[in-house]
C-alpha positions in Angstrom: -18.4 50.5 8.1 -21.9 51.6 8.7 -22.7 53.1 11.4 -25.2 51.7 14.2 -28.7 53.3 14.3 -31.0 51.4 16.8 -34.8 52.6 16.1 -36.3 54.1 19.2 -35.7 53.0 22.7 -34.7 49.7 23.6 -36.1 47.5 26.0 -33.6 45.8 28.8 -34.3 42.4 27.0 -33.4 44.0 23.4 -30.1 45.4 24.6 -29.4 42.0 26.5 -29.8 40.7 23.0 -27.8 42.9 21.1 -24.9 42.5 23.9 -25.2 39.0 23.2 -24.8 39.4 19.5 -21.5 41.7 19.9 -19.9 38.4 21.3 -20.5 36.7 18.4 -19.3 39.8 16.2 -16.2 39.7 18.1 -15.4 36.0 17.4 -15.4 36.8 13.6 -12.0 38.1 14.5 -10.9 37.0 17.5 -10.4 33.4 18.7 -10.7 31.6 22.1 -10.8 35.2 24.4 -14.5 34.7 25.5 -13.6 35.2 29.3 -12.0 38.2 27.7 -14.9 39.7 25.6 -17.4 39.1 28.6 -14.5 41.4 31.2 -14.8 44.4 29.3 -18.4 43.6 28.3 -19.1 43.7 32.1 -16.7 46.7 32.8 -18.7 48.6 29.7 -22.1 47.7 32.2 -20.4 48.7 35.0 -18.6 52.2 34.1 -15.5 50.3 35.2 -11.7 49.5 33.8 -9.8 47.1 32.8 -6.3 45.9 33.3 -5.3 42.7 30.5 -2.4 40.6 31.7 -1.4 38.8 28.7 2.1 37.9 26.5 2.6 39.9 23.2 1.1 38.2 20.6 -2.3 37.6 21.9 -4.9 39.5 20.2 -5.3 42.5 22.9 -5.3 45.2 20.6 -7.7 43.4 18.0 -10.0 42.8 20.9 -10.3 46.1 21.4 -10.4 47.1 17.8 -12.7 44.4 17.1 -15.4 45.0 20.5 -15.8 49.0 19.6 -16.7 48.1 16.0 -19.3 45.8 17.1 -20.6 48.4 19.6 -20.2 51.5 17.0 -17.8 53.3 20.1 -14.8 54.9 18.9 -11.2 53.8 20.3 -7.8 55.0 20.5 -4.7 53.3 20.9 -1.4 54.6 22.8 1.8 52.5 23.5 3.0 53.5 26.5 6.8 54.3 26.4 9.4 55.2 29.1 9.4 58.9 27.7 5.8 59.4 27.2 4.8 62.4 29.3 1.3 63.2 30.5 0.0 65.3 27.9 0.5 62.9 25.2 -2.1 61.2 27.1 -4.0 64.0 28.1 -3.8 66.7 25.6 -2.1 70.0 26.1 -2.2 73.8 25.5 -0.2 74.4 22.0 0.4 78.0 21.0 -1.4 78.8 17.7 0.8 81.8 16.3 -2.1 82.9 13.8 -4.5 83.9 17.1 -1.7 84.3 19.2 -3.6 82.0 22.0 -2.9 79.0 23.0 -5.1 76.0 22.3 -6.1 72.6 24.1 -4.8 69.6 21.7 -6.7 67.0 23.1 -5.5 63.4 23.5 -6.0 59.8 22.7 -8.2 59.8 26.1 -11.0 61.1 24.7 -12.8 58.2 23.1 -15.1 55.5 24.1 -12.6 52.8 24.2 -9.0 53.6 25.2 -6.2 50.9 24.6 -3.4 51.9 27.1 -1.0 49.5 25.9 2.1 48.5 28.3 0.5 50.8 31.2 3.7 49.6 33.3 6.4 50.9 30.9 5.7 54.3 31.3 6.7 56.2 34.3 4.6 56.8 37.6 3.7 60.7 36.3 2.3 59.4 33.4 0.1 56.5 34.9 -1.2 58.8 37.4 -2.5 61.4 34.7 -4.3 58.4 33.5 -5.7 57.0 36.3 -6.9 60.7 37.5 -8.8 60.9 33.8 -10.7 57.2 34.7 -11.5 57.9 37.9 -12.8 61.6 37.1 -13.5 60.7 33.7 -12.4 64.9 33.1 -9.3 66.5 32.3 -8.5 69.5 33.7 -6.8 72.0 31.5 -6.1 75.7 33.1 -8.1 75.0 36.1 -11.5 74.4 34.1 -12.9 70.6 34.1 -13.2 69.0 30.4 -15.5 65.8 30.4 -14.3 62.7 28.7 -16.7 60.9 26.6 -19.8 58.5 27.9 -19.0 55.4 27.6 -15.3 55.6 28.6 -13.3 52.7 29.3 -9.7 52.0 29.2 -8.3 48.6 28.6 -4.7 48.8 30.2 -2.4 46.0 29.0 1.2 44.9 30.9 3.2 41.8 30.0 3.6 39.1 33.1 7.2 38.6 31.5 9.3 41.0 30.7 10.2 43.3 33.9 13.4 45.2 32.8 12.5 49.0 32.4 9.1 48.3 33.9 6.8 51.0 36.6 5.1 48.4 38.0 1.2 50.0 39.2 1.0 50.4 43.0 -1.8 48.8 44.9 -3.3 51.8 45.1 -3.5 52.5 41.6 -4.6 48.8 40.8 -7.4 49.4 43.0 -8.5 51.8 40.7 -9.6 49.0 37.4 -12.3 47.4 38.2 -11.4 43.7 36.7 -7.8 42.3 35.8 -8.2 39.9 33.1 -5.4 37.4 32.4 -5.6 37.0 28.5 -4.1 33.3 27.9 -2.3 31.6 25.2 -5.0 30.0 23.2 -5.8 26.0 22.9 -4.3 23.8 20.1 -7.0 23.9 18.3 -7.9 27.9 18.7 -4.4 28.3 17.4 -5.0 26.2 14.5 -8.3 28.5 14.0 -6.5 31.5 14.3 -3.8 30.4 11.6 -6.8 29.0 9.0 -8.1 32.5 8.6 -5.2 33.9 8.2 -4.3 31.1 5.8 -7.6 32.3 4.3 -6.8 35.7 3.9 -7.9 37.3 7.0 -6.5 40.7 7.4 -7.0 42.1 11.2 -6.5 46.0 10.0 -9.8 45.2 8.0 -12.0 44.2 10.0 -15.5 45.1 7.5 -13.9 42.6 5.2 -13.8 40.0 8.3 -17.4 40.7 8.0 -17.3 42.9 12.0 -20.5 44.8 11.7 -22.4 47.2 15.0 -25.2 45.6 16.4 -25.1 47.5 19.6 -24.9 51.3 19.9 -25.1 53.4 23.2 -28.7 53.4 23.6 -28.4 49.9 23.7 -25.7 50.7 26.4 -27.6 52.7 28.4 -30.7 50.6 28.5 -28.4 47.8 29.6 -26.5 49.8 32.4 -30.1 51.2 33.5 -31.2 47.0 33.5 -28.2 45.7 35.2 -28.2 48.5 38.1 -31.6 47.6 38.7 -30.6 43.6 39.4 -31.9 42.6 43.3 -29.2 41.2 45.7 -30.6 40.1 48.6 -28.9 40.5 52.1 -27.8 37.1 51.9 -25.6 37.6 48.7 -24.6 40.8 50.2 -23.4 38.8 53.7 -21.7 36.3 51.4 -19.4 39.6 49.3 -18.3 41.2 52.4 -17.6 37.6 54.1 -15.1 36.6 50.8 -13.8 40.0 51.2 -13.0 39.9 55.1 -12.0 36.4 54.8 -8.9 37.6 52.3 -7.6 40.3 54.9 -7.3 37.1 57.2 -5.7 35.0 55.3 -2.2 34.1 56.2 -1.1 34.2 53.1 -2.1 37.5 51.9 -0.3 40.6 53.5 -3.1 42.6 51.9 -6.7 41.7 51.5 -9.6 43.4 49.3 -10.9 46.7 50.5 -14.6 48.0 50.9 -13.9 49.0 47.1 -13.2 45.7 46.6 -16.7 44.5 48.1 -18.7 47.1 46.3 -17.0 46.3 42.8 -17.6 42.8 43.2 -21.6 43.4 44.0 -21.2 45.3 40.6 -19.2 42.8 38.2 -22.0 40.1 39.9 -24.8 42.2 39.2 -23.8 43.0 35.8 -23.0 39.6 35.6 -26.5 38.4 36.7 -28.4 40.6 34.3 -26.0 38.9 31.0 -27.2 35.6 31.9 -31.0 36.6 31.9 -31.8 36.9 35.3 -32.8 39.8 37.7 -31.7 38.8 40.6 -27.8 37.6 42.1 -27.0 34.3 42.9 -24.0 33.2 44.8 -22.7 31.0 41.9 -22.4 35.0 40.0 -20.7 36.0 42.9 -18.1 33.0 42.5 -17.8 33.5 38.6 -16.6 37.3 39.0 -14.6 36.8 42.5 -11.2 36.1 40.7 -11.2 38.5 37.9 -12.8 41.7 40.5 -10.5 40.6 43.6 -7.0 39.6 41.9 -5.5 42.6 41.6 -6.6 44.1 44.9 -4.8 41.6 47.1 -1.0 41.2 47.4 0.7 37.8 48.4 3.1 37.5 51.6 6.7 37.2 50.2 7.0 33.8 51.5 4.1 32.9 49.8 5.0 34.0 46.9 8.4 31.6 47.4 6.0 28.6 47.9 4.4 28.9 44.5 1.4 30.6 45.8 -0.6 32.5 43.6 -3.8 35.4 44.0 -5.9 33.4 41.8 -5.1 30.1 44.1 -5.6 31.9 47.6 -8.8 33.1 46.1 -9.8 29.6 45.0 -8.8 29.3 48.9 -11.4 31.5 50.2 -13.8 30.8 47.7 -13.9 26.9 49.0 -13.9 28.0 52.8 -16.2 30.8 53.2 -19.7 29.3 54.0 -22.1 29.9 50.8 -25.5 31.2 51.6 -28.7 28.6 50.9 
């Protein structure tokens, strides 16, 4: 595949375009996962992570695969395993006989785009080594910081099903991604889409021959985080983010509500969001569209609301409806 090379700087509404056009890129492979594409698009704006709730079968990896392609990023894959240890993650020191010294191996961290897949199979030791690299975005190795590429982003998978064997991520830790994106089953008719390609002769380990080409490279990146951390938010917007975040500490059927972090993530998913759909200011109605992907994961249900069929997304649609929106 040929690699990207914008010529000279881009302006804000060039990259806007060419973000634009990577959703279409990604569509040449991937079928109905637009609320998908537009997550870790916003998360690549924002610096942030994701976390991808989703059945086997569902076209996480290839999403991945697929998005760095169009953006000309690298990625790595790792299936996370029960006996995976932090330096397979990481890297680690391996003794080279020949010099007699020993060596840093790095690992499949560093990279643009890192596919952690099944985060909540592998045991606490291991998730925390990650979690350390995306929050410090370094790795330190004999006491001396090693910086991980720019962009970095992980995409973090776990399957809503299967439990047995499982280290589910504490609060804590899920605090840490900045949107959790619940990748659905697609529509009869997606399905049928994704089966006449196939049928055609699609092949998802080639991806040039599915016609995947860059049409966004970092300076495109960088002009667009630059744009989108410029986007105005008045005090009223602001009011209305820290008024959906209070109102989930109160409610009685949450036993743990969104945190400051939670507020400030939300004012960047919106803002991020804001500048995608050609504006340069926030409206409430950006606010509303990121609330449930920014603030699902931070908030935890009551055990007897979980027994009544409640549900994060449902309580948030809750607070959402309730809290007084700003004119």
């Amino acid at each position: 595949m040929t690699a990207f090379t914008p010529q000279g700087a881009p302006s804000a509404e060039q990259a806007r375009q060419a973000l634009g056009a990577v959703r279409h890129e990604v569509a040449k492979a991937v079928v109905g996962q637009d609320e998908t594409v537009t997550g870790l698009v916003v998360a690549l704006l924002c610096r942030g992570h994701v976390l991808m709730e989703g059945v086997p079968g569902v076209a996480k990896t290839l999403l991945v695969r697929t998005l760095s392609a169009a953006l000309a990023l690298d990625h790595k894959r790792t299936q996370f395993t029960p006996d995976l240890m932090p330096g397979d993650v990481t890297g680690s020191m391996v003794y080279d006989a020949r010099t007699a010294q020993f060596e840093f191996h790095h690992g499949p961290v560093f990279t643009n785009l890192f596919l952690a897949d099944e985060i909540n199979r592998t045991p606490p030791k291991t998730q925390a080594a990650l979690l350390e690299a995306m929050e410090e975005r370094q790795v330190t190795v004999a006491g001396e910081p090693l910086l991980l590429p720019d962009p970095f982003v992980v995409a973090a998978t776990q399957n809503p099903v299967e439990y047995e064997g499982t280290y589910p991520l504490p609060e804590a830790q899920l605090d840490r991604f900045l949107l959790k994106l619940v990748v659905h089953l697609p529509e009869r008719d997606d399905e049928v889409g994704v089966l006449a390609r196939h049928a055609a002769g699609f092949d998802p380990s080639d991806l040039e021959a599915a016609g995947v080409r860059p049409v966004a490279g970092p300076a495109e990146l960088a002009a667009a985080r630059a744009a989108a951390a410029s986007v105005r938010v008045s005090q009223e917007v602001l009011g209305y983010i820290v008024d959906l975040c209070r109102a989930t500490r109160q409610s009685p059927s949450l036993q743990l509500g969104a945190s400051p972090r939670g507020a400030t993530a939300l004012l960047r998913t919106s803002r991020a969001w804001a500048w995608l759909s050609g504006r340069d200011y926030v409206t409430p109605d950006d606010v509303k569209a990121l609330a449930r992907a920014t603030l699902r994961h931070r908030v935890a249900l009551r055990p007897e609301a979980e027994l009544e069929g409640a549900t994060a997304d449902g309580v948030l649609d809750g607070v959402l409806a309730a809290v007084p929106v700003p004119r």
